[in-house]
NULO-484560 format. One record per atom (N, C-alpha, C): residue number from 1; residue in three letters; x, z, y. Coordinates in Angstrom, 2 decimals, decimal comma, always signed. Layout:
residues N
<num NUM | residuo ALA | px X | pz Z | py Y>
...
***
This chain:
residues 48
<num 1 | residuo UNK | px +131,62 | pz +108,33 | py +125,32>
<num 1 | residuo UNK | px +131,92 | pz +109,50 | py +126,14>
<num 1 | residuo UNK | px +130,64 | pz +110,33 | py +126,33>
<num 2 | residuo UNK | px +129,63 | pz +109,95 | py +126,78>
<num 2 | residuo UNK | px +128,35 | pz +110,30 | py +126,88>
<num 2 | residuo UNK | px +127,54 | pz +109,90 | py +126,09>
<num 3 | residuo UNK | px +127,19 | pz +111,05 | py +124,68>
<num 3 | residuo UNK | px +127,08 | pz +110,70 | py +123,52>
<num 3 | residuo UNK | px +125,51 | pz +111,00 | py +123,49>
<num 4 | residuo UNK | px +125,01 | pz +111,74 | py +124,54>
<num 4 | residuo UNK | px +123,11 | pz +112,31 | py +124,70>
<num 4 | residuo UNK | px +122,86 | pz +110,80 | py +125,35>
<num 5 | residuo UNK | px +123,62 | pz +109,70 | py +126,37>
<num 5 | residuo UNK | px +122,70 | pz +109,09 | py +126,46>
<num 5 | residuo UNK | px +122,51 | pz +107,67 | py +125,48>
<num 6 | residuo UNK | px +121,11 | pz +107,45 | py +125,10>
<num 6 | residuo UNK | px +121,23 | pz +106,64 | py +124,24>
<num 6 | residuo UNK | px +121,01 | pz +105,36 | py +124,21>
<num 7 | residuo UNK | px +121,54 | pz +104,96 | py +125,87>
<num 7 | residuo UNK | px +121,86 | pz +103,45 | py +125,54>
<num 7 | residuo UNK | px +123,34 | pz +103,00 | py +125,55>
<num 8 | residuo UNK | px +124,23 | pz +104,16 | py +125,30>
<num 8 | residuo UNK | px +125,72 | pz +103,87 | py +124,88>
<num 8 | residuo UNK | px +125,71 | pz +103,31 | py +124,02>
<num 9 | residuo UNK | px +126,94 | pz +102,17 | py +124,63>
<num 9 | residuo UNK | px +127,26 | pz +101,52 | py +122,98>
<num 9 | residuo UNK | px +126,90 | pz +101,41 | py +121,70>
<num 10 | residuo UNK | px +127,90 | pz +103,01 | py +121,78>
<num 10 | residuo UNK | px +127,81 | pz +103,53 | py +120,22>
<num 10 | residuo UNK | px +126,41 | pz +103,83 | py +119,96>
<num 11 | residuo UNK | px +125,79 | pz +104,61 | py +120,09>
<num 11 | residuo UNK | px +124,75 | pz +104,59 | py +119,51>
<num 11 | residuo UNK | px +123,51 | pz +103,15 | py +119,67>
<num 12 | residuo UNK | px +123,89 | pz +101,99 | py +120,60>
<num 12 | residuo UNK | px +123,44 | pz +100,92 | py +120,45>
<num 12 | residuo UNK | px +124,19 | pz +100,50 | py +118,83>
<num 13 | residuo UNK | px +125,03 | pz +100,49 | py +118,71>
<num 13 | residuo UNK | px +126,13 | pz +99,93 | py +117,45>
<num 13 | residuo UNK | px +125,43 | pz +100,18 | py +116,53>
<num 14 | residuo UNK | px +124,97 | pz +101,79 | py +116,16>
<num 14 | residuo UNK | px +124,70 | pz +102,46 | py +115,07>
<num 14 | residuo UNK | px +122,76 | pz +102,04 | py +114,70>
<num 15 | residuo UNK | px +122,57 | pz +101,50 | py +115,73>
<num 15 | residuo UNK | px +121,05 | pz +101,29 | py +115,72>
<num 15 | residuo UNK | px +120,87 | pz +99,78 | py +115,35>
<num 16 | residuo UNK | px +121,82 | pz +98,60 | py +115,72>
<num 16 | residuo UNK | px +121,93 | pz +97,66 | py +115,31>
<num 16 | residuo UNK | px +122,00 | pz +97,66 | py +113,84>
<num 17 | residuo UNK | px +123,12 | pz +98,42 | py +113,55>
<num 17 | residuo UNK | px +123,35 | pz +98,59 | py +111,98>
<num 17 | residuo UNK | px +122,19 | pz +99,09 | py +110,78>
<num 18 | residuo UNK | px +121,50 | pz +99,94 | py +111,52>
<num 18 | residuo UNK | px +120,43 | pz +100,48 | py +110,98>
<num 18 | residuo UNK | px +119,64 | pz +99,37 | py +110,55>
<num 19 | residuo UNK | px +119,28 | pz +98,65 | py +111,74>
<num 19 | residuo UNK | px +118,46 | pz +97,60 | py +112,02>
<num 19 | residuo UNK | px +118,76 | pz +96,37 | py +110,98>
<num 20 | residuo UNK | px +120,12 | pz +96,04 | py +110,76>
<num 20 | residuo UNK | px +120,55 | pz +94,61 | py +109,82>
<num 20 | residuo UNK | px +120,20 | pz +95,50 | py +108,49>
<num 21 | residuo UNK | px +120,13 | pz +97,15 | py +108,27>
<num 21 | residuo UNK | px +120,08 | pz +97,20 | py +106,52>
<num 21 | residuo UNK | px +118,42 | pz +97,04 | py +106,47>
<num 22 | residuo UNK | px +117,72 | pz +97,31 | py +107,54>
<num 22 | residuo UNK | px +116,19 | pz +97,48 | py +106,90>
<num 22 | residuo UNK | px +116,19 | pz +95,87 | py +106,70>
<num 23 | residuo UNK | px +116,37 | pz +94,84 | py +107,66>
<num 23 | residuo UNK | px +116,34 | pz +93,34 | py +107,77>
<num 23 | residuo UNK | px +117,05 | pz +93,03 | py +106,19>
<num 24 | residuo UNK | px +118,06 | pz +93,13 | py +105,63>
<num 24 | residuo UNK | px +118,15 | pz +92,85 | py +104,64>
<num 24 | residuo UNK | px +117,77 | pz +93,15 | py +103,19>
<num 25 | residuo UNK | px +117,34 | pz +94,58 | py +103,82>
<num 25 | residuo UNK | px +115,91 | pz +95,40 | py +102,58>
<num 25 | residuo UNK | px +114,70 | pz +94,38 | py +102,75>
<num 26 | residuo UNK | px +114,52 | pz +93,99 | py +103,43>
<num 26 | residuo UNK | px +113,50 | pz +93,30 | py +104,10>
<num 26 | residuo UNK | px +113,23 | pz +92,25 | py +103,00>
<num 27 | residuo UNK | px +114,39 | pz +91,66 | py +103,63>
<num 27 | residuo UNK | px +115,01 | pz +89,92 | py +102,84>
<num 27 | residuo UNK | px +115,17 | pz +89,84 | py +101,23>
<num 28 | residuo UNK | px +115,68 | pz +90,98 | py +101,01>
<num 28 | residuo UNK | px +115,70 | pz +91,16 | py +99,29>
<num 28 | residuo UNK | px +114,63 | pz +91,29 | py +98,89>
<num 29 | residuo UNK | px +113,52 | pz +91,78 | py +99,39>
<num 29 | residuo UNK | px +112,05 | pz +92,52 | py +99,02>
<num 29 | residuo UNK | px +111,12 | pz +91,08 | py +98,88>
<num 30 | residuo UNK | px +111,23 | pz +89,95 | py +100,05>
<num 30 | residuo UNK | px +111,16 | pz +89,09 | py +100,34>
<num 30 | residuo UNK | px +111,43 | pz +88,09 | py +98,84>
<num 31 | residuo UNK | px +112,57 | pz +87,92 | py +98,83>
<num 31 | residuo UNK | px +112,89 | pz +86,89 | py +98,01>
<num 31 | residuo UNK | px +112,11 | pz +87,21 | py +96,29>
<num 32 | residuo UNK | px +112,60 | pz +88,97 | py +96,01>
<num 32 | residuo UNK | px +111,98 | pz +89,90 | py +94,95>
<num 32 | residuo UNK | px +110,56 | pz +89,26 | py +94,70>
<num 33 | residuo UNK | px +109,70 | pz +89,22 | py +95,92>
<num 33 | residuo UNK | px +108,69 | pz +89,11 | py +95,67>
<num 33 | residuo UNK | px +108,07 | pz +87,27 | py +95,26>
<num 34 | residuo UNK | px +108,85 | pz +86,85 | py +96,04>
<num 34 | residuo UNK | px +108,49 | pz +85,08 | py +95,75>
<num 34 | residuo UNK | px +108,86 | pz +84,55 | py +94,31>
<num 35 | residuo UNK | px +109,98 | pz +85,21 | py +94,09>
<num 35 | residuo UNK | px +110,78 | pz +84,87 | py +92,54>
<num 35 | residuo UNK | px +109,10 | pz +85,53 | py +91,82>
<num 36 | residuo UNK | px +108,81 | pz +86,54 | py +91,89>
<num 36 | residuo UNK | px +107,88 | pz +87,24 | py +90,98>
<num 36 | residuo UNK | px +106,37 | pz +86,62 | py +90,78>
<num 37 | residuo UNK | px +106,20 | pz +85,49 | py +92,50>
<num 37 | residuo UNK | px +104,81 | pz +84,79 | py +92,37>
<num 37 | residuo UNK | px +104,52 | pz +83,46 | py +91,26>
<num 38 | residuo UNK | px +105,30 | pz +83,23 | py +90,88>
<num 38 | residuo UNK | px +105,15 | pz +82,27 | py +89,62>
<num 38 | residuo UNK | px +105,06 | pz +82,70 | py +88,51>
<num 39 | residuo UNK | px +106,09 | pz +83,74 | py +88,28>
<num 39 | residuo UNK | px +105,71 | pz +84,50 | py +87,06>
<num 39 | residuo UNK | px +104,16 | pz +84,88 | py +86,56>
<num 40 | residuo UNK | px +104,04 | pz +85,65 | py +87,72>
<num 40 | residuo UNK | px +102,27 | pz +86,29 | py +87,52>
<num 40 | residuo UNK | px +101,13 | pz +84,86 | py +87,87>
<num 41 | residuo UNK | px +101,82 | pz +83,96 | py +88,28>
<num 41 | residuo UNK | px +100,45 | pz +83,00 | py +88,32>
<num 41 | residuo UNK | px +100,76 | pz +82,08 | py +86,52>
<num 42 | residuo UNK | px +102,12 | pz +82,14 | py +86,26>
<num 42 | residuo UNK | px +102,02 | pz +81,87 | py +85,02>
<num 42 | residuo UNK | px +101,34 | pz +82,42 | py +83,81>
<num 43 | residuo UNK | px +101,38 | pz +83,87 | py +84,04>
<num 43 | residuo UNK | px +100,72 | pz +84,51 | py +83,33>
<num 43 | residuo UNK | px +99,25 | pz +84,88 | py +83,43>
<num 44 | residuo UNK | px +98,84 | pz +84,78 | py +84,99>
<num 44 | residuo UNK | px +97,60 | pz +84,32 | py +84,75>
<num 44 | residuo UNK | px +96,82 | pz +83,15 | py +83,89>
<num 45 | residuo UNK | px +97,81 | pz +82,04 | py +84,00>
<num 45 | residuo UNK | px +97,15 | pz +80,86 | py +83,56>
<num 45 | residuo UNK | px +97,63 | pz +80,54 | py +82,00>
<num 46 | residuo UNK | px +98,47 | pz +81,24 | py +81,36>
<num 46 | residuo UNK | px +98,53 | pz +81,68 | py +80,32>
<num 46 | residuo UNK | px +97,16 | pz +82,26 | py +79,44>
<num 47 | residuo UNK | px +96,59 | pz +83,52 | py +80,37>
<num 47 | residuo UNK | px +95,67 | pz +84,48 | py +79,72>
<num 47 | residuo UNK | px +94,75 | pz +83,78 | py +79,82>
<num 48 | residuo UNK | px +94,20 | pz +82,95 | py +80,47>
<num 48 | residuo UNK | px +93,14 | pz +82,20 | py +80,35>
<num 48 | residuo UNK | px +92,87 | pz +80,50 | py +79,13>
***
């Protein structure tokens, strides 16, 4: 109903939501990056 103030609901709702996509950008970026730390230490120890 009172859509300027912003600890309604809804715009609590819409900020939660916001909140779980960066957390799961997060988490993918996360995992992206651990899968990728063996690779490059393999290939470090490859080049040597």
């Amino acid at each position: 109903m009172d859509s300027r103030n912003p600890f309604s609901p809804k715009r609590k709702l819409v900020l939660l939501q916001n909140n779980r996509q960066i957390l799961v950008l997060l988490l993918l970026l996360l995992v992206f990056l651990t899968n990728q730390i063996p690779v490059f230490l393999n290939f470090g120890s490859k080049k040597r």
